[in-house]
N, C-alpha and C positions, 0 to 999 in steps of 0.2 A: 357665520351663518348668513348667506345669501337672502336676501329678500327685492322684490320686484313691485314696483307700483303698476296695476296695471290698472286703467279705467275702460272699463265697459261699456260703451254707449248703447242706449236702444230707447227706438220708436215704437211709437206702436199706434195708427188710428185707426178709431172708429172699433178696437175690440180684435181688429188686427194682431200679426206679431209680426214682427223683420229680422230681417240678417241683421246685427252688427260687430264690426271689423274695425282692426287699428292695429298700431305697432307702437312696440317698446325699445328706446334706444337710452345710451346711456346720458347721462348729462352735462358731463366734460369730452367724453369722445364723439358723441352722436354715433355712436356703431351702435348696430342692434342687436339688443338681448334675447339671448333663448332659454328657454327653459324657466319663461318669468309664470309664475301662476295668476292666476286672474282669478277672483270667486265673488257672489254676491252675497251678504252677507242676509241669512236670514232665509235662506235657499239653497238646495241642491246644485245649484248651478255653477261652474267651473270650468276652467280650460287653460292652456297652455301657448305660450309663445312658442313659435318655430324656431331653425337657424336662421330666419330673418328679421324675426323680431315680428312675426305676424300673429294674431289670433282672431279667432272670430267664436259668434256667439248665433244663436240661429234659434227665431222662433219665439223672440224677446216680445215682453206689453208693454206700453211705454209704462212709466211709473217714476215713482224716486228711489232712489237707490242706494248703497254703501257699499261701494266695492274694498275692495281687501288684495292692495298686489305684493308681493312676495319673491324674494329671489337671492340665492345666495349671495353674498357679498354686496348688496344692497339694501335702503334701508327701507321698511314698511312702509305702503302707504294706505291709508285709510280715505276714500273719497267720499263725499255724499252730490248726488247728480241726478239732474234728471233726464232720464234717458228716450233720446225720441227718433224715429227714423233720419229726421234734418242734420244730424250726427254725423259728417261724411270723412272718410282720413283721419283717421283720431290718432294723435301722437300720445305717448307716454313718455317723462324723459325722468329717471331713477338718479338717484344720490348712491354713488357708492360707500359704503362702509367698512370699515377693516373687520375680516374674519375673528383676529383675535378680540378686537375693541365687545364683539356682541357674544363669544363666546366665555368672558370672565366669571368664574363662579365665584364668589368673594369670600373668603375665608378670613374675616378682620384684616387689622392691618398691613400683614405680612404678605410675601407672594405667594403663597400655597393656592390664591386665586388665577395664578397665570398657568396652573395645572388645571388640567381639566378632572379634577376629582369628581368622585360619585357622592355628591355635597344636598341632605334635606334640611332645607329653611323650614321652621318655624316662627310663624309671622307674629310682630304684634299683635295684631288680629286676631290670630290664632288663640294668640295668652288669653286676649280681652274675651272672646267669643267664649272659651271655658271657663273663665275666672278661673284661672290654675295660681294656686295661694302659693304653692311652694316648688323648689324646683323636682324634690323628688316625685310629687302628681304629677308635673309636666313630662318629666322623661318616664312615667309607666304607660305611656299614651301615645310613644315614640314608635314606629317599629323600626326592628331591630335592634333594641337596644330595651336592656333589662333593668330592673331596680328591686333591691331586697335592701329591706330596711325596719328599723322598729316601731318608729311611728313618723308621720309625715313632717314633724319637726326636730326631730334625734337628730343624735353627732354623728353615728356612722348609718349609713348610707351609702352602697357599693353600687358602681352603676357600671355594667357591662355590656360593649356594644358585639354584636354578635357571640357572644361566647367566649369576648375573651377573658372574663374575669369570674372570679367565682367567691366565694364566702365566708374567707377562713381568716383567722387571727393576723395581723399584720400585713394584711397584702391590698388592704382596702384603696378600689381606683386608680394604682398606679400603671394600669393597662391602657390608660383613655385618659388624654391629658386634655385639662380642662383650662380656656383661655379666657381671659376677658379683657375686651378688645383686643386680642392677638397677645397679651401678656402672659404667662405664665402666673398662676394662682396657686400651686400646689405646694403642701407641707412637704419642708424637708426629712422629715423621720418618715414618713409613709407611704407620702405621694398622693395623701387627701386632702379633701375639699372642705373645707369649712362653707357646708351652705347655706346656714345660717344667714350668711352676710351679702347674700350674690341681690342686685338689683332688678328684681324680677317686675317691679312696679316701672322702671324706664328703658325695660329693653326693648330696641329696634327689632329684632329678628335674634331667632339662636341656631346657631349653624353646625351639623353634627355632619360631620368626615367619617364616612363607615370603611374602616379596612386599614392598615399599615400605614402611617404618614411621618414613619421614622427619615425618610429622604430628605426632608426638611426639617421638621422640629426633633429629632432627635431618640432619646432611648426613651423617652415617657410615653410616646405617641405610637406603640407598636400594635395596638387594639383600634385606634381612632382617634379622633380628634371632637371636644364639643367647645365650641366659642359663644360666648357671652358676647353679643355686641350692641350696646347700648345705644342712646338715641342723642344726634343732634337735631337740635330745636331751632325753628327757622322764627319762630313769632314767642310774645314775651305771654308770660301765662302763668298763673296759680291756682294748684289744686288740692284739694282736697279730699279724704277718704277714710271713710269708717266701716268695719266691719265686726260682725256680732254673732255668734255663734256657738255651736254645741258644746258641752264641756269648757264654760266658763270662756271661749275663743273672746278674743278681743284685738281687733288691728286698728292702727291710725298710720294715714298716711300724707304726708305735708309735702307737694312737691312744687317748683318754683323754677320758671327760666328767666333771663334779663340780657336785653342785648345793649353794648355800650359800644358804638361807632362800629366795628367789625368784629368784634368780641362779645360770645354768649356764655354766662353762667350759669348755670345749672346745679340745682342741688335738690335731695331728698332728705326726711328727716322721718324715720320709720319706728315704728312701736309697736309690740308682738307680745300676746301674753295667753296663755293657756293653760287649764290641768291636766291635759293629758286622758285618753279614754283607758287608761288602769295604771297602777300601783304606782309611783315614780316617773311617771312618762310625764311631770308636766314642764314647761321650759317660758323662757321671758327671756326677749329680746330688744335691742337698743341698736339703729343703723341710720346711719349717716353717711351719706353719697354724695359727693360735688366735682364738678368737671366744667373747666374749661378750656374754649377752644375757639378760632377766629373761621372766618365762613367762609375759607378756600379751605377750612381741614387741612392745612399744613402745619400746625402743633394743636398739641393739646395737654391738658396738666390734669389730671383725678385722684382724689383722694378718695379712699372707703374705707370707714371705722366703723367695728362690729365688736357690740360687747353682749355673752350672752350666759343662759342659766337654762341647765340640761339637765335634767332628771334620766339617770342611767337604769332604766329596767328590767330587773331581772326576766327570767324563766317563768311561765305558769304553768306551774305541774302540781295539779292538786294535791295528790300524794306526797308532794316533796314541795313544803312553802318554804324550807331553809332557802331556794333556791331564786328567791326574789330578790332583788339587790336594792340596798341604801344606798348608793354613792350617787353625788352630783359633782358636776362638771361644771366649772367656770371656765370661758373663754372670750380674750381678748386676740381681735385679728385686726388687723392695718395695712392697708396696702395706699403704694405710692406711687402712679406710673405717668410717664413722662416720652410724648413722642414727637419728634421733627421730622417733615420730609423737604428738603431741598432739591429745585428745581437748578439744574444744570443747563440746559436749554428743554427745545420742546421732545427729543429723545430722552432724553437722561434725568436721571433722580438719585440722588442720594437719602437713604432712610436711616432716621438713628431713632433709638427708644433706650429705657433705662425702667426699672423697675426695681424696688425693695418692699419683698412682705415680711414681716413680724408676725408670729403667734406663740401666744401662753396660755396653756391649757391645765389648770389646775384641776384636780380630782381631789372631792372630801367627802367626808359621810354627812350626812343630814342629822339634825339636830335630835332626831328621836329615834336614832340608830341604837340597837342592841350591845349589850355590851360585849356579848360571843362574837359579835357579826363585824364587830369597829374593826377598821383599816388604818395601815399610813395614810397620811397623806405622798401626792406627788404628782410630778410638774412638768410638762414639756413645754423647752423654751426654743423657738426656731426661729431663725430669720436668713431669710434670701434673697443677693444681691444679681440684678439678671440684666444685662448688658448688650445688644446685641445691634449690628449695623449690614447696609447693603445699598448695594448700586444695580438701578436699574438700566435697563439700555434696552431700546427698540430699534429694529433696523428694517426700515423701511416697509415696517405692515407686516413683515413677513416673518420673522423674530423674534422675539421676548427674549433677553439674558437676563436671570440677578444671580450677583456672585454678592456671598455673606458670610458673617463669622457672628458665633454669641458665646458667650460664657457666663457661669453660672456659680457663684460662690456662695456654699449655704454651712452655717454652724448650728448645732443642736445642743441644748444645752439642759441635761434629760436626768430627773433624779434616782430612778432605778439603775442609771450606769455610773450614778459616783462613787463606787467600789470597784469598779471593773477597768472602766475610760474616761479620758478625761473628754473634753466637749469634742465630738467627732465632726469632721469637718469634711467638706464634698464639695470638688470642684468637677464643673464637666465642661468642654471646649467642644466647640463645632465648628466645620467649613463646609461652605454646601453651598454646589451650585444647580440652577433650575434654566431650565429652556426650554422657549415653548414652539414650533416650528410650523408654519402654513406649507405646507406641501405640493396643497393644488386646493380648490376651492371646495372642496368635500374631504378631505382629510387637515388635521392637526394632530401633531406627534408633540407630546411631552413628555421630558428625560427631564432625571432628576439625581442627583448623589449628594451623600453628605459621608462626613468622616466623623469621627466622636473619638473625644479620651473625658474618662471619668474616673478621678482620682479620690479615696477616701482614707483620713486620717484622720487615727484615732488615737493618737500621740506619741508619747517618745515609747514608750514600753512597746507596743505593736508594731510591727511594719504595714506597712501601708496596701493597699489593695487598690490595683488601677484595674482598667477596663476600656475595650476600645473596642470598633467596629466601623464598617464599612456598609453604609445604606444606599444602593440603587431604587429607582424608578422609571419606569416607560409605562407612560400613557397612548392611546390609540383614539384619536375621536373620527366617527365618520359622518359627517352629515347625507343621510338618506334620500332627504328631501327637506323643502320649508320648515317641515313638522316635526320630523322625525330624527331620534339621533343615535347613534350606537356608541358607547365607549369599553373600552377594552384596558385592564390595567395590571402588570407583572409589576410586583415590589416586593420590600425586602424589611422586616419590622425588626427592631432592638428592644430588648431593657435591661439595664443592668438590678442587681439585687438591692432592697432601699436599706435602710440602715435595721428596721424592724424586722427585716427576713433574715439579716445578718446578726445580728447582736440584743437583738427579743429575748429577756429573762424573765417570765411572766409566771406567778402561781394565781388558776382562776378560783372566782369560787366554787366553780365544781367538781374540784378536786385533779383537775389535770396541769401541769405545768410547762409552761411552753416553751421554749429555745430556740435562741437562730443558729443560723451556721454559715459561719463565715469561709468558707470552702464552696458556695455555691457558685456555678458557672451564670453567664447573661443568658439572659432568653434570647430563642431568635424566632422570627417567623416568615414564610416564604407564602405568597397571597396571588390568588388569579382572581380578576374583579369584572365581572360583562355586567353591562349596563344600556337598557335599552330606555328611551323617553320620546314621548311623543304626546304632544302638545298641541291641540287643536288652536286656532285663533278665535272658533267662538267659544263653546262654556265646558268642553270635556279635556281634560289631561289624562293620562295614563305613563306607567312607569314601573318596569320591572327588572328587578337584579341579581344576579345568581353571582356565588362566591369559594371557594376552595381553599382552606385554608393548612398548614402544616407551622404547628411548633415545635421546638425541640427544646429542652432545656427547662420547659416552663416549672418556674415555682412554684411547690403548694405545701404547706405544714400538714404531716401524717401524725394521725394518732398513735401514740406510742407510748413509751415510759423516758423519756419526755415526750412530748409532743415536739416534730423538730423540724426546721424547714429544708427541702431537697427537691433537687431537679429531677422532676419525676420523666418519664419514658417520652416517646414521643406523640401529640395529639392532634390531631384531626380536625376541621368544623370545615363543614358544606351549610349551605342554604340556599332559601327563594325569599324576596321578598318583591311584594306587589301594591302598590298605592292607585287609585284613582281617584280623581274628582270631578265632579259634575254635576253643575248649573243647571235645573228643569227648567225655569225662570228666573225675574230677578226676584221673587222673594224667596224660593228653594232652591237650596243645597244639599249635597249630600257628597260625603265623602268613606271611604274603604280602606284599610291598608291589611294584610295581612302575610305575616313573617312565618316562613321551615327554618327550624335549627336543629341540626345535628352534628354532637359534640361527641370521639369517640377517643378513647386509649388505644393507639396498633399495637399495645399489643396486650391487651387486657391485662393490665395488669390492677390499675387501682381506682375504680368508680370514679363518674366524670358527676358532680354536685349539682342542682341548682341552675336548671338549663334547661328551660321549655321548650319544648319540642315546637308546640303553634301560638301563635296569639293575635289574637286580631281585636283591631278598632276600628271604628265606624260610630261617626255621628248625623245628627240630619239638622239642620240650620233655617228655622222660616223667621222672616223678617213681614211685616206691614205695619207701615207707617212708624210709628215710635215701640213698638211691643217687639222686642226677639228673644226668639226660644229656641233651645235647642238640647237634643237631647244622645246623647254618646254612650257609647257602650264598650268594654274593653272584656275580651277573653283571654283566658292564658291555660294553658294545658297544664297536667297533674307534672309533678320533677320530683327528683329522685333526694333524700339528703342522708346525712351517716347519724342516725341517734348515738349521742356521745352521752348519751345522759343515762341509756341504758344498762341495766345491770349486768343483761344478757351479751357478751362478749367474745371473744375468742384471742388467745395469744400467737404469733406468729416472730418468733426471737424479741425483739423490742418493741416490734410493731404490735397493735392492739386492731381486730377487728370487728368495727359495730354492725348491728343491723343497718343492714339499709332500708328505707320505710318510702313512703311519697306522702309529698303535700299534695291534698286534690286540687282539681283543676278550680277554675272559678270562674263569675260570669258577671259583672259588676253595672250598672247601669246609674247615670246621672242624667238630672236633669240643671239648664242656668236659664231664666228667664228675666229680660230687664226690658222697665221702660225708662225713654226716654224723656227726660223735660229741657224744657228751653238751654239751662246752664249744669243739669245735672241730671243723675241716672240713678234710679234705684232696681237693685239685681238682687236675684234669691235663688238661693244653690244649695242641692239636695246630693248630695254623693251616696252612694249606695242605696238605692231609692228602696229595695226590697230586702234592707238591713240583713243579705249573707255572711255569715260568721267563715273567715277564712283566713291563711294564717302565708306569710312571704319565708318566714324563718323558723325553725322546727321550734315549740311553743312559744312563740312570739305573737299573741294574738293582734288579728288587726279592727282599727272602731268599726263598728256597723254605721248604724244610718247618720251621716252628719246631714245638721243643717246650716245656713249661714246666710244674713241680709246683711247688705252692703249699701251704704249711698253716699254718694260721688258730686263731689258740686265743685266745676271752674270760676275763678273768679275771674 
């Protein structure tokens, strides 16, 4: 991205205006710049360098000023000056800047940053600004990107970015692979999130990759990409946090940094406890976070231990209360990640990381469970070993290479399959190279390929089931101007089938039983991505993106006798999505986003679930002095779902089919207001302010009006 210093001079006596004129040259070559923009900041006022590097201004008061210069391949300048006629020959002399250096979108640790992906940050700020408690509020507030879920601290929670995922027995989140710090976090049996445990009290920013990003990370990332990327701490600090709220809510949060010669440790120590707004819905949580890391960020070491108590919630269907469920959930998750980057000289890097999660997820009834209604007990036990290395190379400004490899060894060790398998095991390998190329000073072209085998065993009786595939990308970026940017992007998505779409023996309690099917093909998806952004440098942004999507293959569990999982026909999604924001001044804000999803069968064959058509958010942000308020709103259109609960049915050979119904649309409003004191803040947060009764999962009701006080003291 080019940018130009340019400074403006101007006289002005006695209530006069004047000419003023000057040129812009470089500051290692002294040739002169064209095309540098010039503007004053706080005014209409603007212009342009020639091929000489000239500009001029006409008509100027004298005053003080803040100029603002601009120019591709250079770097900003911000002046403040006071401008007067005595101003004669005004040089400008600019810093040049590498195109790539200001073009990187950061996607964690990994290079998926040297791609120019269509990348929305979620700021600290952001988190702070809504007091967003958990991650699934956070991502219903996203656009483009969907969340059905039972209540806002449950075990499942499916999170779908455009359309790629949908609602159904076994297939939870394995479309949209979810990172922290650039590591991989996902259960090996399903390719879900325990988020329970994710650090939403220390996160830097959350980075969500909308669209195929199989080129690089592989068969999980065929829907998106969401990255966790937590925070390094420059200054030593203790804090503290309590919060208190509806339905018995209770959080405590103990955080702590400590810097020891070039060494910072960090750690959180979290505590979650609630009943839940109905039946079974109430959960308690234990998390423990620490990381360390030295202050060039060339290694780091994290641990995160999460131990938690789920209350599994049935159905509400008045007429039918058999359909309420007793079972809870115990779950122990651990993760261990570990990254080095080595400096080779000032082109070259070598990166290595290493990661092992563990999780055990036990299911049992509750102690005042019926004795019609008692269950087994049983268990999933997963752990996975994720390995993965790369060498960078830069060749002279103009270039990006990294060639890489990771592999992935994960074992499941799962108690409804020890009649059937023995511990089924899953190996996947990648090679995958990315480059990123300066072309000329308004384009940047990034390619990308990876290869995949993913290998599953399930022991000596079975034969083994591999899977492989071939991932392309091409990116297009074009810078338009200072401000303005176009990007363009053809790629190519994978996933192979998880061990639950394959070998799932499930009887639920509503009577349907579920099966995999180990016959299934991988999914593929083939994606066109335009992306336009335009970024003012005083207080307005803008930002819209339109997308085409084709899968083939994709997974879904059909109602049936059994219920079983198959590659259904080929599917479709288009959309628009639109974001602004803008600064009236500096105590208001206000921000817009609003997303078109359309998800279609070509060839009508079998109703597309769970997939709103609009949704928009918008909130409005007023700060003075120590008080900020702010007040957000989230829409979401009515979507379609299959009543499986219904009596009223139809058979079609083994297939069964239900009515289809809609959940209505809904219209949600919150309000968070904090003030500030010297070392600490007290916030108060109203979610559903006008307590609408409305439901994300066909009778899964959601709470109405929550409230919640919070207060925050650094020490």
């Amino acid at each position: 991205m080019k940018k130009t210093l340019l400074i403006v001079f101007l006289s002005f006596i006695y209530g006069q205006g004047f000419d003023f004129s000057g040129k812009v040259i470089s500051n290692s070559t002294l040739i002169p710049i064209a095309d540098v923009n010039i503007f004053i900041q706080g005014t209409e006022l603007g212009t342009a360098s020639n091929e000489d590097g000239l500009f001029k201004f006409s008509e100027i008061q004298s005053s003080k000023y803040i100029l603002i210069v601009s120019a591709i391949g250079y770097k900003d300048q911000y002046l403040e000056i006071s401008l007067n006629r005595d101003l004669l020959d005004f040089s400008i002399q600019l810093e040049e800047e590498s195109v790539l250096a200001k073009a990187l979108s950061v996607v964690g640790r990994f290079p998926s940053k040297h791609i120019p992906y269509l990348t929305k940050n979620i700021s600290n700020q952001d988190i702070i600004d809504n007091d967003y408690q958990t991650m699934s509020e956070l991502f219903r507030n996203v656009g483009g990107v969907d969340v059905q879920m039972a209540h806002n601290n449950g075990r499942n929670a499916n999170f779908s970015i455009r359309g790629s995922s949908d609602y159904k027995p076994g297939g939870y989140n394995n479309r949209v692979l979810v990172l922290l710090d650039g590591f991989q976090i996902s259960m090996p049996y399903s390719g879900s999130i325990d988020w329970n445990g994710m650090p939403l009290d220390f996160l830097d920013r959350v980075e969500v990759v909308k669209g195929p990003v199989s080129s690089l990370y592989g068969q999980n990332s065929m829907g998106g990409i969401i990255n966790l990327v937590t925070k390094n701490y420059s200054q030593e600090f203790l804090n503290s946090k309590v919060t208190l709220g509806s339905f018995n809510k209770k959080d405590i949060n103990i955080g702590m940094n400590n810097i020891y010669n070039n060494i910072s440790y960090t750690t959180l120590l979290q505590y979650k406890k609630g009943d839940g707004h109905r039946f079974n819905a109430q959960y308690e949580q234990n998390n423990f976070y620490t990381k360390i890391y030295n202050k060039e960020k060339e290694f780091s070491v994290s641990l995160m231990a999460n131990r938690s108590l789920n209350g599994q919630p049935g159905f509400s269907v008045e007429e039918r209360p058999t359909l309420i469920s007793y079972r809870l959930s115990d779950r122990d998750s651990v993760y261990l990640q570990l990254f080095k980057k080595q400096n080779l000289n000032n082109n070259d890097n070598l990166v290595y990381s290493a990661s092992i999660n563990h999780f055990y997820t036990h299911y049992q009834d509750r102690g005042d469970t019926p004795e019609d209604e008692s269950q087994d007990d049983t268990f999933y036990n997963d752990t996975s070993l994720n390995l993965r290395t790369e060498y960078q190379k830069l060749f002279n400004d103009k270039s990006y290479l990294i060639v890489g490899a990771d592999i992935i060894v994960e074992e499941s060790d799962i108690s409804i399959y020890k009649d059937i398998y023995s511990n089924p095991m899953q190996l996947t390998a990648g090679v995958f190279v990315q480059n990123r190329l300066v072309l000329n000073k308004k384009l940047l072209l990034g390619v990308g390929l990876r290869v995949d085998y993913r290998l599953i065993d399930r022991g000596n009786i079975y034969s083994n089931k591999a899977f492989s595939n071939v991932s392309p990308k091409i990116n297009l970026s074009y810078k338009q101007d200072s401000y303005s940017t176009w990007n363009f992007a053809l790629s190519k998505g994978f996933r192979s089938p998880s061990l639950s779409e394959m070998f799932l023996q499930y009887a639920s309690d509503y009577g349907l039983y579920t099966q995999g099917n180990p016959d299934l093909e991988p999914e593929q998806l083939y994606g066109l991505d335009i992306g336009y952004d335009r970024s003012n440098l005083s207080d307005i942004s803008f930002s819209v993106d339109t997308f085409y999507y084709v899968y083939e293959d994709m997974i879904d569990f059909v109602y049936g006798l059994p219920v079983v999982a198959r590659n259904r026909s080929d599917i479709s999604s288009c959309g628009l999505e639109t974001n602004i924001n803008y600064k009236l001044n500096d105590n208001l804000s206000i921000n817009a986003g609003y997303t078109y999803l359309r998800v279609n069968d070509l060839n009508d064959i079998d109703p597309i679930l769970y997939r709103p058509k609009h949704k928009l958010v918008s909130g409005v942000k007023h700060t003075k002095g120590k008080v900020s308020n702010v007040i957000s709103m989230r829409y979401q259109s009515e979507q379609d779902y299959q009543d499986f609960l219904s009596d009223d049915r139809e058979y079609e050979g083994s297939e069964i089919r239900f009515p289809i119904k809609k959940l209505d649309a809904l219209m949600l409003f919150n309000y968070i207001g904090s003030y500030q004191l010297l070392d600490s803040k007290i916030s108060l947060k109203i979610s559903n302010i006008f307590n609408v009764e409305y439901q994300l999962i066909q009778d899964y009701p959601m709470p109405g009006r929550l409230v919640s006080i919070s207060y925050e003291k650094l020490f």
